[in-house]
Kinemage of the C-alpha trace (Angstrom):
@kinemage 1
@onewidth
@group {chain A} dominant
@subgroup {mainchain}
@vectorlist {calphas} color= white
{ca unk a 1} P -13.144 -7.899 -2.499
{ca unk a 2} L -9.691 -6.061 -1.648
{ca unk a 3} L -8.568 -3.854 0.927
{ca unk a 4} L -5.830 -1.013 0.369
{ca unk a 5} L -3.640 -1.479 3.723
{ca unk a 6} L -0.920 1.256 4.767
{ca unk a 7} L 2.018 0.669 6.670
{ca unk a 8} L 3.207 3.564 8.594
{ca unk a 9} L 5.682 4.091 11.108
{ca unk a 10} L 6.410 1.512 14.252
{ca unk a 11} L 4.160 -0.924 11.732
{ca unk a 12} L 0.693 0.517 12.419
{ca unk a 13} L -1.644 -1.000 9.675
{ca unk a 14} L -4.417 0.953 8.927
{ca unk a 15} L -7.213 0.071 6.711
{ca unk a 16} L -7.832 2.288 3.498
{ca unk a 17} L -9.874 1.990 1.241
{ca unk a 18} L -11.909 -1.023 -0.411
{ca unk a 19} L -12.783 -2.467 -3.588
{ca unk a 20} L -14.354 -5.122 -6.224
{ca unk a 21} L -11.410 -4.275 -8.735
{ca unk a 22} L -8.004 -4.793 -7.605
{ca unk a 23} L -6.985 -2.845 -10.268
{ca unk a 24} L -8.296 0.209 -9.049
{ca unk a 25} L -7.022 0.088 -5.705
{ca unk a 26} L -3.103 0.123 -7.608
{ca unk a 27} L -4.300 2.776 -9.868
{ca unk a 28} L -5.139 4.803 -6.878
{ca unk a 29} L -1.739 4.589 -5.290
{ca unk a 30} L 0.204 4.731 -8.834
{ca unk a 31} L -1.195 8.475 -8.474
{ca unk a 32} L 0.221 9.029 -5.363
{ca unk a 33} L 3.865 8.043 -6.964
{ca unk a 34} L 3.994 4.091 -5.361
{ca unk a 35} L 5.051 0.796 -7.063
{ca unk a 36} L 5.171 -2.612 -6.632
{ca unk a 37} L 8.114 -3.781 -5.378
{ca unk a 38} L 9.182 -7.415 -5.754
{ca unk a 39} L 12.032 -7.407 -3.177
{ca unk a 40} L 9.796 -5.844 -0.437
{ca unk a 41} L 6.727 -7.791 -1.561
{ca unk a 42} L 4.628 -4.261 -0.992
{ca unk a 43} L 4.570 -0.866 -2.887
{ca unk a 44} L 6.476 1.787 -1.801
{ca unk a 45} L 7.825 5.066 -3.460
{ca unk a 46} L 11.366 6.246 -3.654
{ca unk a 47} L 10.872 9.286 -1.492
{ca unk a 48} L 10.037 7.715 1.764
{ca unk a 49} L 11.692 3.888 1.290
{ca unk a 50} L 14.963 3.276 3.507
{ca unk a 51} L 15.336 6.973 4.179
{ca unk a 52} L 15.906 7.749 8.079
{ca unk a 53} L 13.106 10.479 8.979
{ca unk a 54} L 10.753 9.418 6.365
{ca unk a 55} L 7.120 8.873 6.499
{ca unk a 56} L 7.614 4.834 6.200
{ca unk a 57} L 4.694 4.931 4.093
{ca unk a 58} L 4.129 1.547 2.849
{ca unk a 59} L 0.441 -0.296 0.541
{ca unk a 60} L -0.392 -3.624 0.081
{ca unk a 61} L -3.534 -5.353 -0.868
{ca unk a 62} L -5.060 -7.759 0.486
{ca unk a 63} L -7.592 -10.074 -0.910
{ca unk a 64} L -10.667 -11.096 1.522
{ca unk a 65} L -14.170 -12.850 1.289
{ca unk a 66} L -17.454 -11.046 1.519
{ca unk a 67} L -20.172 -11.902 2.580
């Protein structure tokens, strides 16, 4: 199982949305215009990354057990 985490502003981490597929979870933020990116380890878009007065919207996935 996975779990689609945002990273707003002042780091507030807020769960989602869930899933089986990993797979989907990226497609689902591909469509909102974010990519993976290596240097920041998380995916991010180009409209909100380093930009002062930005959302600070920021994804990663995390894997986790179910039960």
């Amino acid at each position: 199982m996975y779990i689609l985490i945002n990273i707003g502003t002042n780091d507030i981490r807020t769960n989602e949305l869930a899933s089986k597929d990993k797979s989907k979870l990226e497609q689902h933020i591909k469509e909102k215009g974010f990519y993976f990116s290596k240097k920041n380890g998380r995916y991010i878009d180009d409209r909100t990354s380093g930009i002062a007065g930005g959302s600070g919207s920021e994804y990663f996935i995390e894997k986790i057990e179910e039960i």
